[in-house]
N, CA, C and O atoms as CSV, one atom per row, in Angstrom:
chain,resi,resn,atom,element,x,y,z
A,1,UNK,N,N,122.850,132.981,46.516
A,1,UNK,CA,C,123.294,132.536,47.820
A,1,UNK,C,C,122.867,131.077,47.994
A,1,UNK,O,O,121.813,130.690,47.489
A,2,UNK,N,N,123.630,130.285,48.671
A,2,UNK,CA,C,123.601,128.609,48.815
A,2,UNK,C,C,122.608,128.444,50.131
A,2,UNK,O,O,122.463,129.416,50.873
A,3,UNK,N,N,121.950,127.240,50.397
A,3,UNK,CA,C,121.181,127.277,50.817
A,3,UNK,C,C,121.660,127.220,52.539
A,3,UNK,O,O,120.949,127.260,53.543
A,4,UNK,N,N,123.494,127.086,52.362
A,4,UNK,CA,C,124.234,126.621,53.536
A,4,UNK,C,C,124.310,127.769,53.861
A,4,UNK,O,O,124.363,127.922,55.082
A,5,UNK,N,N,124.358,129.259,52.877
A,5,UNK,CA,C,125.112,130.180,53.625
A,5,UNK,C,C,123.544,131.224,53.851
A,5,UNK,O,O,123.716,132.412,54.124
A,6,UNK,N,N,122.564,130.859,53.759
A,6,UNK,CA,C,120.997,131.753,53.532
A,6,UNK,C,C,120.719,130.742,55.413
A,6,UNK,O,O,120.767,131.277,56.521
A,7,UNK,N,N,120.577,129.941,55.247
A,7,UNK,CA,C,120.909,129.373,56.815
A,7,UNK,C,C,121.696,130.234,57.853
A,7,UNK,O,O,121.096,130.781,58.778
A,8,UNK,N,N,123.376,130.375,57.651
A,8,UNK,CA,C,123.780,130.426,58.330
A,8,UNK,C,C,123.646,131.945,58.621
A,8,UNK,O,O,123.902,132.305,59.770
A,9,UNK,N,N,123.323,132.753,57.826
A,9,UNK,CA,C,122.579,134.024,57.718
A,9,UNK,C,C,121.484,134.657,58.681
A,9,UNK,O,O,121.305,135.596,59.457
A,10,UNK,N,N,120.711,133.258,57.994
A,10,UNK,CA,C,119.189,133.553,59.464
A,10,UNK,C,C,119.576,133.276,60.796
A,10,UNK,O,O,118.943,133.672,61.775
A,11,UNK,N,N,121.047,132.314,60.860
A,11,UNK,CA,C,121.112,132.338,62.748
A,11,UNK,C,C,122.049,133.225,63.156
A,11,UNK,O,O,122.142,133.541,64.342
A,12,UNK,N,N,122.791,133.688,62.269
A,12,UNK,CA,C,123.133,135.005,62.580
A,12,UNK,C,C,121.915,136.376,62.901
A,12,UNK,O,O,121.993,137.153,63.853
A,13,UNK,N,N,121.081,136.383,62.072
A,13,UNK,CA,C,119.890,137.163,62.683
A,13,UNK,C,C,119.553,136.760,63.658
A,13,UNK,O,O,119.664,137.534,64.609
A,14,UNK,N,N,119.034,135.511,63.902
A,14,UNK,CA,C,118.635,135.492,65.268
A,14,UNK,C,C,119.538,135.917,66.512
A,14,UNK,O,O,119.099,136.524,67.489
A,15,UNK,N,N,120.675,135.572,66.364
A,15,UNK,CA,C,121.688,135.350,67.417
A,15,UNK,C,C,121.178,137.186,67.629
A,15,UNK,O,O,120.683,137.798,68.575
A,16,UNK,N,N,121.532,137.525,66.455
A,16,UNK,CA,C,121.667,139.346,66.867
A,16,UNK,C,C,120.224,139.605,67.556
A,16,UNK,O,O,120.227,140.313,68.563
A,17,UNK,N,N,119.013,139.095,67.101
A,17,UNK,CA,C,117.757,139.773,67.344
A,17,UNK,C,C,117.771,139.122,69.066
A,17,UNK,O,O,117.726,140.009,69.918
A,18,UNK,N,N,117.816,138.029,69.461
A,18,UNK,CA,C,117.951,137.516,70.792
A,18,UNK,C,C,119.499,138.572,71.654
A,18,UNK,O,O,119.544,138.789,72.865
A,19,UNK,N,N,120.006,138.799,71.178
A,19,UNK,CA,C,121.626,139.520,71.867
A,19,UNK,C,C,120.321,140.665,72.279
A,19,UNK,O,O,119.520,140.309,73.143
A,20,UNK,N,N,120.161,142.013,71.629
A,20,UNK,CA,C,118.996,143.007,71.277
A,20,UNK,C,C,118.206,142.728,72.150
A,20,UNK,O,O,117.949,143.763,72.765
A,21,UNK,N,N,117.541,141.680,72.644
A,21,UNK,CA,C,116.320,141.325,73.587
A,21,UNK,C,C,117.338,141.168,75.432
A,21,UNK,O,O,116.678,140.791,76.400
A,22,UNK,N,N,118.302,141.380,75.550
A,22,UNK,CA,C,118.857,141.304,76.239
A,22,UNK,C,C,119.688,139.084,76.840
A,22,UNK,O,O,120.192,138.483,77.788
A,23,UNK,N,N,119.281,138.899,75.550
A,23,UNK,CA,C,119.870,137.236,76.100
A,23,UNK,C,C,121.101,137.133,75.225
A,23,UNK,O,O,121.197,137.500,74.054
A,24,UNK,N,N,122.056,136.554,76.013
A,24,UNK,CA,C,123.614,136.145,76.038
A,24,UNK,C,C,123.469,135.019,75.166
A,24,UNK,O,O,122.576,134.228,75.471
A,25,UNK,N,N,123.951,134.847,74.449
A,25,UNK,CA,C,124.514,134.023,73.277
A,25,UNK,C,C,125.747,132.953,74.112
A,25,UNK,O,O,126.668,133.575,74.642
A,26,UNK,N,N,125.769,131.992,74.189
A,26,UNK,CA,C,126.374,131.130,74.914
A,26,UNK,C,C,127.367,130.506,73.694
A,26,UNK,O,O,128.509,130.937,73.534
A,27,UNK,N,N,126.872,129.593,72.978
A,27,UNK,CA,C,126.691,128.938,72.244
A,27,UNK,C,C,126.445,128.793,70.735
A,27,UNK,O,O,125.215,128.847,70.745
A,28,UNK,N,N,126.679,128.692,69.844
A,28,UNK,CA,C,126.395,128.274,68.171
A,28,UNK,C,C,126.556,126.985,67.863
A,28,UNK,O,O,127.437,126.273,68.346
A,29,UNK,N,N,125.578,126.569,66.913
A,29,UNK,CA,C,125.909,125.358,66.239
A,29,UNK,C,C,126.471,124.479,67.221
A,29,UNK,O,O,127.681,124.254,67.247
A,30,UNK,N,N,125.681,123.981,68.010
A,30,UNK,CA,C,126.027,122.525,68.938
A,30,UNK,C,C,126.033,121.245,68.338
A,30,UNK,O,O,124.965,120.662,68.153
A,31,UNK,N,N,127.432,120.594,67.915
A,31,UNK,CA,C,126.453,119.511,67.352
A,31,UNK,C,C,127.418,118.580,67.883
A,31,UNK,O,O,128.573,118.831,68.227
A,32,UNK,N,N,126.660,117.208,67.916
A,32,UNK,CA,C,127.003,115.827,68.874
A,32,UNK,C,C,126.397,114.481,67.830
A,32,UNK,O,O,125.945,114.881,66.757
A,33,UNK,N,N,126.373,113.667,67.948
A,33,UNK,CA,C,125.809,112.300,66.723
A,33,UNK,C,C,124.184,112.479,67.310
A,33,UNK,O,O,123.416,111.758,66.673
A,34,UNK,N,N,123.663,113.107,68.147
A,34,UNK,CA,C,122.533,113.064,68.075
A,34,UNK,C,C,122.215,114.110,67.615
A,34,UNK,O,O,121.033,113.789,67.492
A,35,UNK,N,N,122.240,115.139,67.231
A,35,UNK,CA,C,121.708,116.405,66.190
A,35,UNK,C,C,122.723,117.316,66.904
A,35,UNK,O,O,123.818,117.208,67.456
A,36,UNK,N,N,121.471,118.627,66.510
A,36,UNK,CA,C,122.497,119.996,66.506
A,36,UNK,C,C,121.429,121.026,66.995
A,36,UNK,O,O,120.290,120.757,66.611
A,37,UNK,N,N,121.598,122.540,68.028
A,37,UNK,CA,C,121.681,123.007,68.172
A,37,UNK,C,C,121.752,124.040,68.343
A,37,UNK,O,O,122.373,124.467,69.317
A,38,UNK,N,N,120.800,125.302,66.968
A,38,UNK,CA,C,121.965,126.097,66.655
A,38,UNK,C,C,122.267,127.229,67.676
A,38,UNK,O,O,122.917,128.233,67.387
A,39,UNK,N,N,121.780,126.993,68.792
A,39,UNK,CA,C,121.954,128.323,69.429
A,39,UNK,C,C,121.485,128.135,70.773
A,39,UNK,O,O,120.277,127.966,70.938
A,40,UNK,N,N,122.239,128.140,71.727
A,40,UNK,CA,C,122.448,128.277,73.663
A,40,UNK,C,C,122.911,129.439,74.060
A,40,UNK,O,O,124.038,129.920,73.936
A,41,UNK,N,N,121.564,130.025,74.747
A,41,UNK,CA,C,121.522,131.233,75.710
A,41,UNK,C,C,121.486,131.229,76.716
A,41,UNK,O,O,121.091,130.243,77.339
A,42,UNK,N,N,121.842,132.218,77.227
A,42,UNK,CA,C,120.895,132.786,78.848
A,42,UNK,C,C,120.176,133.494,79.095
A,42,UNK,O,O,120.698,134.576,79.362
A,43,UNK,N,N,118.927,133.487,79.178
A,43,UNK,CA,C,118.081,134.232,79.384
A,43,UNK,C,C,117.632,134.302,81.205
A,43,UNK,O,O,116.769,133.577,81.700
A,44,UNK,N,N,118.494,135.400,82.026
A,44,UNK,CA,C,118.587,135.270,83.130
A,44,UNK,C,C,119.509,134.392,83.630
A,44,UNK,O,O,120.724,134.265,83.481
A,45,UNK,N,N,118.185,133.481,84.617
A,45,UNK,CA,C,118.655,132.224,85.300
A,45,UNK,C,C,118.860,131.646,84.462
A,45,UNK,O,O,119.938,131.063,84.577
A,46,UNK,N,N,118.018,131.332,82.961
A,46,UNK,CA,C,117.416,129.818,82.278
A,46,UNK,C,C,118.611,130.192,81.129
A,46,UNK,O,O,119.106,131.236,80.704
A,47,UNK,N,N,118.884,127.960,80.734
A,47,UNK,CA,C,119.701,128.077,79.698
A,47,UNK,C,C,118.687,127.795,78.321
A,47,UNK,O,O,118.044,126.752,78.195
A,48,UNK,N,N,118.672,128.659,77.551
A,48,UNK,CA,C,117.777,128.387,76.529
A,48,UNK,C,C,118.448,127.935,75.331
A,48,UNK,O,O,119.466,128.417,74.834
A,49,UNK,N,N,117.508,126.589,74.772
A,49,UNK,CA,C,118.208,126.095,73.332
A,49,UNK,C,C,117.351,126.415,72.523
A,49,UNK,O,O,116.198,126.156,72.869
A,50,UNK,N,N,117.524,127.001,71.331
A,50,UNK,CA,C,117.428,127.872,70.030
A,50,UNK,C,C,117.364,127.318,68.514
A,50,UNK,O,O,118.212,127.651,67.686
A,51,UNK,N,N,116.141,126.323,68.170
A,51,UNK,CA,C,116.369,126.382,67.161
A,51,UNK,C,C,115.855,127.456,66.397
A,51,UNK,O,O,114.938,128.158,66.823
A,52,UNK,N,N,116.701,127.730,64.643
A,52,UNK,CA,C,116.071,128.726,64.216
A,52,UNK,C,C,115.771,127.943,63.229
A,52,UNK,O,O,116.229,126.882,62.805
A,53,UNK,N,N,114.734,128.798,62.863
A,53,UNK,CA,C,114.013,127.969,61.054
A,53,UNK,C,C,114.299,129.119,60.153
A,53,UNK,O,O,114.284,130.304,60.487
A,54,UNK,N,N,114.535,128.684,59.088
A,54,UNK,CA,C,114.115,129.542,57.530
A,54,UNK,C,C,113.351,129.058,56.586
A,54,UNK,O,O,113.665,128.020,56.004
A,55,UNK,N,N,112.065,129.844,56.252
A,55,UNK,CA,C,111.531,129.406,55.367
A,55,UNK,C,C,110.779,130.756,54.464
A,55,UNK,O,O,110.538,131.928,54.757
A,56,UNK,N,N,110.589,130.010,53.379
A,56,UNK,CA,C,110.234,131.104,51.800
A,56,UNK,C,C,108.532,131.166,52.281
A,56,UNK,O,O,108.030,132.290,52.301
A,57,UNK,N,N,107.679,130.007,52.653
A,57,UNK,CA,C,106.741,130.238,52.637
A,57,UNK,C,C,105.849,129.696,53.943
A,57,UNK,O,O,106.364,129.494,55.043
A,58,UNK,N,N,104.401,129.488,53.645
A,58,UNK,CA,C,103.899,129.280,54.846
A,58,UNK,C,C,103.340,127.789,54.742
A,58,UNK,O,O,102.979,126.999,55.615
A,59,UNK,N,N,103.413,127.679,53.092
A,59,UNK,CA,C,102.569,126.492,52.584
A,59,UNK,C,C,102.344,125.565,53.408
A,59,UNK,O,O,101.191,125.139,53.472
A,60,UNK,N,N,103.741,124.791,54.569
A,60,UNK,CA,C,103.425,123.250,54.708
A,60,UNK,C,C,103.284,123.488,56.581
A,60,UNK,O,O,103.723,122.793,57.497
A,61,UNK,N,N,102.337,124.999,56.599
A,61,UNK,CA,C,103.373,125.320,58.074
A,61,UNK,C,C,104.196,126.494,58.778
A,61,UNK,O,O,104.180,127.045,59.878
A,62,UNK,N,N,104.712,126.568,57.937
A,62,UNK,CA,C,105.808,127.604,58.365
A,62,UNK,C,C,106.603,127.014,59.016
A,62,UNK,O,O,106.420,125.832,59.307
A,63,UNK,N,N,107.822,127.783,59.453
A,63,UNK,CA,C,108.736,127.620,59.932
A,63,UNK,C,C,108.399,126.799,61.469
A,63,UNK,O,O,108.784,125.663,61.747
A,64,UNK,N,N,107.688,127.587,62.240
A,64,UNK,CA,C,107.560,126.936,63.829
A,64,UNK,C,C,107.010,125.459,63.556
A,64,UNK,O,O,107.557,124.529,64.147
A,65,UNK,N,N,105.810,125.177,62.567
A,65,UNK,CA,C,105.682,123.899,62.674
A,65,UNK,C,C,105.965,122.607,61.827
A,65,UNK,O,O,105.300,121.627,61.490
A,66,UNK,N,N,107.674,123.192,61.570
A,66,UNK,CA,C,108.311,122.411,61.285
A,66,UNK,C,C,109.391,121.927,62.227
A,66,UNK,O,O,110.116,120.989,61.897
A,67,UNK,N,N,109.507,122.483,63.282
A,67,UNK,CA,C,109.875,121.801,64.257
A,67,UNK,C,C,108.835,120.333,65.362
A,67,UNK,O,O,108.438,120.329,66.527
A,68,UNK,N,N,108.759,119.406,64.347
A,68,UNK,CA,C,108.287,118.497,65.119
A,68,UNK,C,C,108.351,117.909,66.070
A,68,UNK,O,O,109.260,118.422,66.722
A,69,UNK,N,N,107.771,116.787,66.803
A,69,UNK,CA,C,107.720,115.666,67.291
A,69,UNK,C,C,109.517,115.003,67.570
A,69,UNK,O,O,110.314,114.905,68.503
A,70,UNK,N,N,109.448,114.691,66.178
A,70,UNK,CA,C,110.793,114.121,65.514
A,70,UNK,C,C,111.900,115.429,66.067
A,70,UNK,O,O,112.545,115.336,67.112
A,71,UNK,N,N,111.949,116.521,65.218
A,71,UNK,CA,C,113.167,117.343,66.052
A,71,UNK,C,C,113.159,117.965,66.959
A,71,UNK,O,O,114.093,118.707,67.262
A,72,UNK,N,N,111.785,117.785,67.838
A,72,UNK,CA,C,111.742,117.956,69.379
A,72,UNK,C,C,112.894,116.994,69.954
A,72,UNK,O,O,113.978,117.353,70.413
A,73,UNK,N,N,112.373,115.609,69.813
A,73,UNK,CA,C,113.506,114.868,70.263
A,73,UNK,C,C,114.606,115.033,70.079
A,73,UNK,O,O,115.245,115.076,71.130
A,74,UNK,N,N,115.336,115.188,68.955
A,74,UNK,CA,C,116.335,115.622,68.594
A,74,UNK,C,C,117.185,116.714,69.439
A,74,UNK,O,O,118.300,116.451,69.889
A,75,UNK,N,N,116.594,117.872,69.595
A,75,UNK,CA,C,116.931,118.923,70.071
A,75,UNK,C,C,116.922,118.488,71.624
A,75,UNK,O,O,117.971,118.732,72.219
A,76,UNK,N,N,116.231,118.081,72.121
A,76,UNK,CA,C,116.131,117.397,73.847
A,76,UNK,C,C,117.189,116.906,73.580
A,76,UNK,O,O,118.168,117.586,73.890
A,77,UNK,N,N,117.484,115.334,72.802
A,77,UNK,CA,C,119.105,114.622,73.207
A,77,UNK,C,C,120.183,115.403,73.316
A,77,UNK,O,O,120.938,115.325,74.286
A,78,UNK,N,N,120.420,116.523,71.983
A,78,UNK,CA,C,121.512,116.894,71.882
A,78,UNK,C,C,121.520,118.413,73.191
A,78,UNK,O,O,122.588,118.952,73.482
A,79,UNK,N,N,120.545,118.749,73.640
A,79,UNK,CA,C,120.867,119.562,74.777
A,79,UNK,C,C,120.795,118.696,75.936
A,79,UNK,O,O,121.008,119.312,76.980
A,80,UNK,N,N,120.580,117.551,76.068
A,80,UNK,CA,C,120.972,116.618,77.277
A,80,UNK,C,C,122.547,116.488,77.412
A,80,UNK,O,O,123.308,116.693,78.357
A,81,UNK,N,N,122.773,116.007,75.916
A,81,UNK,CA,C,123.957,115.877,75.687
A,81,UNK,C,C,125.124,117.052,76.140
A,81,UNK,O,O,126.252,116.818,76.575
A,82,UNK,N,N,124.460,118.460,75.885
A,82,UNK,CA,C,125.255,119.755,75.937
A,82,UNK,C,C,125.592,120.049,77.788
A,82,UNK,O,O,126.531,120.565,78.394
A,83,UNK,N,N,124.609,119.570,78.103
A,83,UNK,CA,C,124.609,119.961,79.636
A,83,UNK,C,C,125.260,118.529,80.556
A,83,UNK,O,O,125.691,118.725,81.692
A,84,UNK,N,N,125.277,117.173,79.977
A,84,UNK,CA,C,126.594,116.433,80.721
A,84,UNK,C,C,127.908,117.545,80.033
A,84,UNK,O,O,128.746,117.865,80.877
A,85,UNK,N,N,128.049,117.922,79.112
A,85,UNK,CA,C,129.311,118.522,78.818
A,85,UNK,C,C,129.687,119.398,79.388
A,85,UNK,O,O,130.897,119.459,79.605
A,86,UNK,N,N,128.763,120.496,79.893
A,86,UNK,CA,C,128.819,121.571,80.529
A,86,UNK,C,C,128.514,121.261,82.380
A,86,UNK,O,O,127.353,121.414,82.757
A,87,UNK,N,N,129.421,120.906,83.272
A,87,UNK,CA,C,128.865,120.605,83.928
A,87,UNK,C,C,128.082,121.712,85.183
A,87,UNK,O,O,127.427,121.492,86.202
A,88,UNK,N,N,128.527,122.898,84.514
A,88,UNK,CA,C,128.386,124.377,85.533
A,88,UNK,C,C,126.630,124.812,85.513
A,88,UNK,O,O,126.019,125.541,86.293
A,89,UNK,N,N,126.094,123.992,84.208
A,89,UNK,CA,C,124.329,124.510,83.624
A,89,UNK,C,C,123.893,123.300,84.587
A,89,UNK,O,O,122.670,123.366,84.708
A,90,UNK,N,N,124.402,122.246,85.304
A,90,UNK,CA,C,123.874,121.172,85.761
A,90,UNK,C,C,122.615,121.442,86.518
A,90,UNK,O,O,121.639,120.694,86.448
A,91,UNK,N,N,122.647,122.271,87.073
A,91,UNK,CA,C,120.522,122.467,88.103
A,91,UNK,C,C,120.186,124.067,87.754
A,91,UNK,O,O,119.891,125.039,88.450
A,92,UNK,N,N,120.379,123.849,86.326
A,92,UNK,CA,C,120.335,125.309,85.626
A,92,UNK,C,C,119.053,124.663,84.833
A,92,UNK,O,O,119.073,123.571,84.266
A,93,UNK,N,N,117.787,125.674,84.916
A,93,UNK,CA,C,116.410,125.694,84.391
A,93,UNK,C,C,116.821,126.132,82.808
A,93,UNK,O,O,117.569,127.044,82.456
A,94,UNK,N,N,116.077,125.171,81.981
A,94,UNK,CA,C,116.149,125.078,80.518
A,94,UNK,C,C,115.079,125.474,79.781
A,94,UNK,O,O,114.060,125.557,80.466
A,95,UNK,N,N,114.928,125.772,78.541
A,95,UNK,CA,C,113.845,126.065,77.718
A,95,UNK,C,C,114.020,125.637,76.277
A,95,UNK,O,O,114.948,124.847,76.099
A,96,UNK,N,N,113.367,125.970,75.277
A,96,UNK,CA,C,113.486,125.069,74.217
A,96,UNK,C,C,112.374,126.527,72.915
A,96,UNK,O,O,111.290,126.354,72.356
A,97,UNK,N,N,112.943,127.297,72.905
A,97,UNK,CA,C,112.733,128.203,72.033
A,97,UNK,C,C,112.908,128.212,70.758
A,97,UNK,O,O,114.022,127.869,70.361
A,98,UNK,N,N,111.814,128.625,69.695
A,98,UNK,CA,C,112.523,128.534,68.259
A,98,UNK,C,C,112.397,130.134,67.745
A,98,UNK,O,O,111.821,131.107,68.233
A,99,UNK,N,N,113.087,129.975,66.708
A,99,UNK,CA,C,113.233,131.737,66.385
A,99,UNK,C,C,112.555,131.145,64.811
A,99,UNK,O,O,112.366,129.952,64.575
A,100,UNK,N,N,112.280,132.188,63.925
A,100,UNK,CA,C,111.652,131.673,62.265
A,100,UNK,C,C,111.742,133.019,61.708
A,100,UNK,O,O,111.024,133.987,61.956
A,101,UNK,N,N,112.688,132.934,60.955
A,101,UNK,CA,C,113.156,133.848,59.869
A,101,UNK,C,C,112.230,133.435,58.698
A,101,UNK,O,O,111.897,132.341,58.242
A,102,UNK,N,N,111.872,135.015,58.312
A,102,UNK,CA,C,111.523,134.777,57.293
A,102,UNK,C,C,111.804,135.337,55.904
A,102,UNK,O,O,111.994,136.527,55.653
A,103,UNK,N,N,111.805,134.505,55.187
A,103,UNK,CA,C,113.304,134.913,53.859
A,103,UNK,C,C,113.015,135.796,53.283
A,103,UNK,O,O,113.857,136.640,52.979
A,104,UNK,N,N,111.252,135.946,52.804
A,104,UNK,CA,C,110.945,136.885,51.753
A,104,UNK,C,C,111.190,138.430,52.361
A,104,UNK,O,O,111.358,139.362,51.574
A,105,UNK,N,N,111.198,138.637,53.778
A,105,UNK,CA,C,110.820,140.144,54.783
A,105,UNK,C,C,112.355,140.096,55.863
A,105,UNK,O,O,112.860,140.978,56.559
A,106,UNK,N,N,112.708,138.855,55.643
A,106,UNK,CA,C,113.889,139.038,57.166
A,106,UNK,C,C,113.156,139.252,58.724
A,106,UNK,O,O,113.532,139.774,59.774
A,107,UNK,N,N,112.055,138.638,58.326
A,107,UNK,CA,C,111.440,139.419,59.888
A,107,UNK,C,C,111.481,138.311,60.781
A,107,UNK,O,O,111.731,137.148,60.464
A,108,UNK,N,N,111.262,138.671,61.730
A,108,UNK,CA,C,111.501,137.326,63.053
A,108,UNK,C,C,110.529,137.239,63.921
A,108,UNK,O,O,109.953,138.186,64.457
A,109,UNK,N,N,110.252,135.672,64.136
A,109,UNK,CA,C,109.422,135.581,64.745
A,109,UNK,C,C,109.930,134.797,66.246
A,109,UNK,O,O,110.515,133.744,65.993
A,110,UNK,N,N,109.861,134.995,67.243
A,110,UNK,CA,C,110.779,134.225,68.330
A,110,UNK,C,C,109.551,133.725,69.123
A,110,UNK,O,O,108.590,134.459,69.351
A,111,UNK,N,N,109.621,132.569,69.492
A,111,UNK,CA,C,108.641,131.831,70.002
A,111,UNK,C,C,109.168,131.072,71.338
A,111,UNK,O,O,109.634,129.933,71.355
A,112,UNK,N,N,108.979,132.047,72.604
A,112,UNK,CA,C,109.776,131.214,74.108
A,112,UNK,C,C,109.031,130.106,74.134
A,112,UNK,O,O,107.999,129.890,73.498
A,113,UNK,N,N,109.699,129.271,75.042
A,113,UNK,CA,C,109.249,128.206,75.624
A,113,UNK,C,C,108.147,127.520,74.094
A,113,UNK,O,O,106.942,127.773,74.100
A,114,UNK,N,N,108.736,126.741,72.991
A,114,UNK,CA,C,107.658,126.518,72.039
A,114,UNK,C,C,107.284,125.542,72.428
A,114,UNK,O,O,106.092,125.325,72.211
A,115,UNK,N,N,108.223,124.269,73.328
A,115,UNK,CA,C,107.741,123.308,73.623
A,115,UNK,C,C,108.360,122.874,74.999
A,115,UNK,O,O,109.233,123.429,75.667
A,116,UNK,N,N,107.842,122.029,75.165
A,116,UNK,CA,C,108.566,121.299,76.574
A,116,UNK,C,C,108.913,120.008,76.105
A,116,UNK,O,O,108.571,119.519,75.029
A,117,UNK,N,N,109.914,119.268,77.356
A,117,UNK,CA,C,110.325,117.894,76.858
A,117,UNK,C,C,109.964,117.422,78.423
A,117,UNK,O,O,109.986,118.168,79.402
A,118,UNK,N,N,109.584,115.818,78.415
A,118,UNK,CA,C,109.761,115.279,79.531
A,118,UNK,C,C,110.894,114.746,79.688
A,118,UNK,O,O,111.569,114.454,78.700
A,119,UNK,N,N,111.525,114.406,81.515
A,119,UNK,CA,C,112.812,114.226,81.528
A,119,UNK,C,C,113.649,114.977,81.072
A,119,UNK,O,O,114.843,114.690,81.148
C-alpha cells in the first residue's frame, strides 16, 4: 500500500471513529494555498477541525507531537480560510482536534481541543 492511500485510510478511520462518537463529519480534505484540513465536524454547537496523523512509531514523538507550532499555524489559516467560505459557521465556536492512527494496531487516539490558536 502507497503511502497516499495508508493516509487516506487512516482518515477514513478517523472520520468513522469520530461519526461512532456521535460528531457529524462536515467536511474532508479542506484544502486552500495555505494548507489542508483533513477533516470539519460538528461536535454539537462547535465546528471542529481534525487533523489526523499516521505513524509506524513513537520514536520522534508520535503522531500528536508532530503536529507543531508550524502546522498549528497552518491548520488555523486554512480553517480561517474555511469559515470566510462558509459564511453560516461565522459566530460558530471552533476547536482544533487531532486524531493519531496507529499503523502497527489501527488504534486511535483522539485528542479534543489539542491546541488553541489566538485570533
Amino acid at each position: 500500500m502507497t503511502r497516499a492511500a495508508r493516509g487516506t485510510a487512516a482518515e477514513a478511520a478517523a472520520a468513522r471513529h469520530l461519526e461512532q462518537s456521535g460528531i457529524v463529519v462536515v467536511a474532508r480534505n479542506v484544502r486552500c494555498r495555505l494548507g489542508e484540513v483533513d477533516i470539519v465536524a460538528r461536535d454539537a454547537d462547535v465546528l471542529v477541525f481534525v487533523e489526523v496523523r499516521l505513524r509506524a512509531d513513537s520514536r520522534f514523538g508520535g503522531a500528536v507531537a508532530s503536529v507543531d507550532a508550524h502546522k498549528q499555524r497552518r491548520l488555523a489559516a486554512t480553517a480561517r480560510w474555511y469559515l470566510a467560505q462558509q459564511p453560516r459557521y461565522a459566530n460558530t465556536p471552533c476547536r482544533f482536534d487531532v486524531v493519531a492512527v496507529d499503523a502497527r494496531d489501527a488504534s486511535i487516539t483522539w485528542i479534543r481541543d489539542a491546541f488553541r490558536v489566538d485570533g
